[in-house]
N, C-alpha and C positions, 0 to 999 in steps of 0.2 A: 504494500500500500504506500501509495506516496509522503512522504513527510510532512509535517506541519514547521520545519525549519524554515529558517529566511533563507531566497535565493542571493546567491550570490551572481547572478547575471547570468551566467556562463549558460549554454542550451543544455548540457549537460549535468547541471547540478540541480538537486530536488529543487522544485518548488514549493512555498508555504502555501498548503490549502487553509489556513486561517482559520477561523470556526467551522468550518466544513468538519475536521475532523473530530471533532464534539457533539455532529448532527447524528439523530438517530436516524432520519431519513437517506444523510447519503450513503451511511456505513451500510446501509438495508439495502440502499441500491449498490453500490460497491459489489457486496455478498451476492444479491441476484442475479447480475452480470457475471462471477464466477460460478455463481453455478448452471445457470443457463449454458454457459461454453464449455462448461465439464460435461453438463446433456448432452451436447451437442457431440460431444468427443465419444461416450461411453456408448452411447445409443444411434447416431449417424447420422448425417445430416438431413439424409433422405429420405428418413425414417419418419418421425413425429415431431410433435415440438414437444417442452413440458406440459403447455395447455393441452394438446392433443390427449396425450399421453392421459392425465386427469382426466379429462372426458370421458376418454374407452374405460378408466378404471371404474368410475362413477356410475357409469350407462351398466357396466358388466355386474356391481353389485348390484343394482337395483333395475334388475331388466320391465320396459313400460311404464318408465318414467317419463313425464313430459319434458319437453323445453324449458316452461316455465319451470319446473321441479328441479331439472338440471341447474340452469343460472343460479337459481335462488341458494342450490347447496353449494355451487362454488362461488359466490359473488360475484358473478359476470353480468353483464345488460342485455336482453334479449336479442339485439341486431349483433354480438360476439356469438351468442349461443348459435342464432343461426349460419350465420357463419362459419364456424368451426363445423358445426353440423353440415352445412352442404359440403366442406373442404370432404369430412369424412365419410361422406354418403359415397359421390363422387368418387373415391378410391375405394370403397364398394367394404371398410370396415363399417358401417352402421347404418340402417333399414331403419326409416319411421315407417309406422303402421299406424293406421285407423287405430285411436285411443278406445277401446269396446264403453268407455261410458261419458265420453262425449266427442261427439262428430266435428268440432272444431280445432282438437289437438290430434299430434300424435304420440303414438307412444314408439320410444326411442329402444335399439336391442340392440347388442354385435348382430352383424353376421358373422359365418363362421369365419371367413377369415381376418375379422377384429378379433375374434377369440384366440384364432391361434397367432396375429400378432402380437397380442396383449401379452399371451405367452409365451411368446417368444423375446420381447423386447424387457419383461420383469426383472427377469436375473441380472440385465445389464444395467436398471434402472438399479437394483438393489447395489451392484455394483458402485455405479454412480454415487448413492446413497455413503457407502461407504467409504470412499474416496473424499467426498466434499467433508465428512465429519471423522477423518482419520484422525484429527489432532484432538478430539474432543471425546470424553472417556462417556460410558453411557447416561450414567448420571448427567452429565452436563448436555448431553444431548437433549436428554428428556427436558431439561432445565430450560434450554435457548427455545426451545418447542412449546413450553408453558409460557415464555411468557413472550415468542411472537403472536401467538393465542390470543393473549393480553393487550397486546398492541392492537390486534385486528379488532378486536372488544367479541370475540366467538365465544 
């Protein structure tokens, strides 16, 4: 991470991020940014995003869930749900179907092969997982997890 020292001019020598490095926003964007390109790294480019990824996990626990259902347990806004949702229809991981108790949704399922990439892409995600929290013992993991929780107010 970058320094909070004074530069000394040179292109080459840290720059002071200033209060930046006191913000709990940018250290959160910092963090995100690594670990999005560790995704990116463990799982392949061509593969899913992390949103992606959450999606098929969420849609596979709870098969016939709507859009709205979806959004709402990930914090997303309806025109992202849709979206991620045609991205993934589209690559033929996930089928809406007539919602059976109301004609104006759908309810959302794998197909099978969401399922078998969901199962396929896991282990590298857990991989991932473990990678990004290699320096952090479990306890502390559990820890930084309660209280980004906290932060999200979940």
């Amino acid at each position: 991470m970058p320094s909070d020292k004074p530069s000394g001019g040179d292109r080459y020598t840290e720059i002071s991020l200033g209060l930046l490095t006191t913000l709990l926003g940018y250290n959160l964007r910092r963090a995100q940014v690594a670990v999005f390109q560790n995704f990116t790294e463990m799982v392949g480019a061509s593969e899913l995003t992390p949103g992606q990824f959450g999606v098929l996990v969420v849609i596979d626990a709870n098969p016939g869930l709507s859009q709205t259902q979806l959004g709402n347990a990930l914090g997303i806004d309806r025109s992202t749900v849709v979206a991620v949702i045609d991205r993934l229809e589209a690559r033929g991981l996930v089928a809406r179907q007539p919602a059976p108790n109301d004609r104006r949704s759908h309810a959302l399922h794998l197909s099978d092969s969401g399922k078998t990439t969901l199962r396929r892409l896991t282990e590298r995600v857990r991989a991932h997982e473990r990678a990004i929290a290699r320096d952090l013992s479990a306890e502390e993991q559990g820890r930084l997890i309660e209280l980004l929780r906290r932060v999200a107010r979940d």
